[in-house]
Each structure stands twice: as C-alpha cells, then as structure tokens.
N, C-alpha and C positions, 0 to 999 in steps of 0.2 A: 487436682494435678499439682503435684512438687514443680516448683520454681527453682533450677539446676543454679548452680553455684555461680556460674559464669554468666547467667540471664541477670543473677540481683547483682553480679559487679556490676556487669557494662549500666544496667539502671539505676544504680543504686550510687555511681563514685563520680558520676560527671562525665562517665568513660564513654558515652554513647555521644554527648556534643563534642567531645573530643575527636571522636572518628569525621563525625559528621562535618565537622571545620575539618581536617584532615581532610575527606571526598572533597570537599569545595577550593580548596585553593592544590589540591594534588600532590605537591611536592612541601613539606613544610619543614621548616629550622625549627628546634626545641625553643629557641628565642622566643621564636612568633607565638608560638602554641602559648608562653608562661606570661607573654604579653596579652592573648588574648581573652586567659582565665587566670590572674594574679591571683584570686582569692582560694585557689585550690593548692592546697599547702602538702600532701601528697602525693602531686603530680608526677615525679618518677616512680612511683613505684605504680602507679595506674598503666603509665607508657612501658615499663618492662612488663607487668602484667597480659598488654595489649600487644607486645613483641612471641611471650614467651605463647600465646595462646595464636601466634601467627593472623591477627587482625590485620598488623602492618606490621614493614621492617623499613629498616634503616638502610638507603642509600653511600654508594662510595661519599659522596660530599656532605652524609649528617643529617639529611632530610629524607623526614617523617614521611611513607606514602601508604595507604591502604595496599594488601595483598587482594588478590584475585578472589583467595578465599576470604576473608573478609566480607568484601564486597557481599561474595554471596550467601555468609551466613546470616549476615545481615539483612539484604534479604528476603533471606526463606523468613527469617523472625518478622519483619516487617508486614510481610503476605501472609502468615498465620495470625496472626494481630489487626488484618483489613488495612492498614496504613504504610501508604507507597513517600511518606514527608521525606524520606533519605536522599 
C-alpha cells in the first residue's frame, strides 16, 4: 500500500502535533503555535499547507481552529490505524 502524499506530510513535518495542539486549546494565535514548537523552522509553510488542504482555517481574529473536515479526516486516519490518542 502507497502512503499518499498528504499522509507523509501531516507525519512526516510535525503537521500532526500541530493539529493536535490546535484540537486541544481550539482557538489558537500563530504566536502560541511558534511559542509552542520554536524549533520547527518551516512552520508557515506547513500552516498554509494545513489551510490549503482545509485541515483548519483562520478566524476573523487570526486564530488557528481545526475544520469539521479535519477533524474527521483525521479521524477516519486514526480508526484505520486502531489509535483513538487525538
């Protein structure tokens, strides 16, 4: 089985704790997120990555929140993988 392009992003760039702090605190500022992973030197271009692939979008006030879909492609990934950690 091929591992699709967007499975080895989100596992592959940091992009999956990134959502997952995202689900946990709900609403987040780009601040907190670069406060909370300093050493990820890429970070916009993982967060437009995560926009353009509708994981989350950006709020009238700037902050970061998981979309519906997200949530639930994440998920379906999680339940075909036996692990509910999200």
């Amino acid at each position: 089985m091929e591992i699709s392009d967007k499975t080895r992003f989100l596992f592959g760039t940091n992009s999956f704790e990134i959502l997952n702090f995202i689900n946990d605190q709900y609403l987040v500022e780009k601040k907190s997120i670069e406060n909370e992973f300093p050493d990820i030197t890429n970070l916009d271009n993982i967060l437009n990555q995560l926009l353009d692939w509708k994981f989350i979008f950006i709020d009238n006030f700037e902050k970061y929140k998981l979309t519906e879909l997200g949530e639930e492609k994440i998920s379906l990934f999680l339940t075909l993988n036996d692990d509910q950690s999200f």
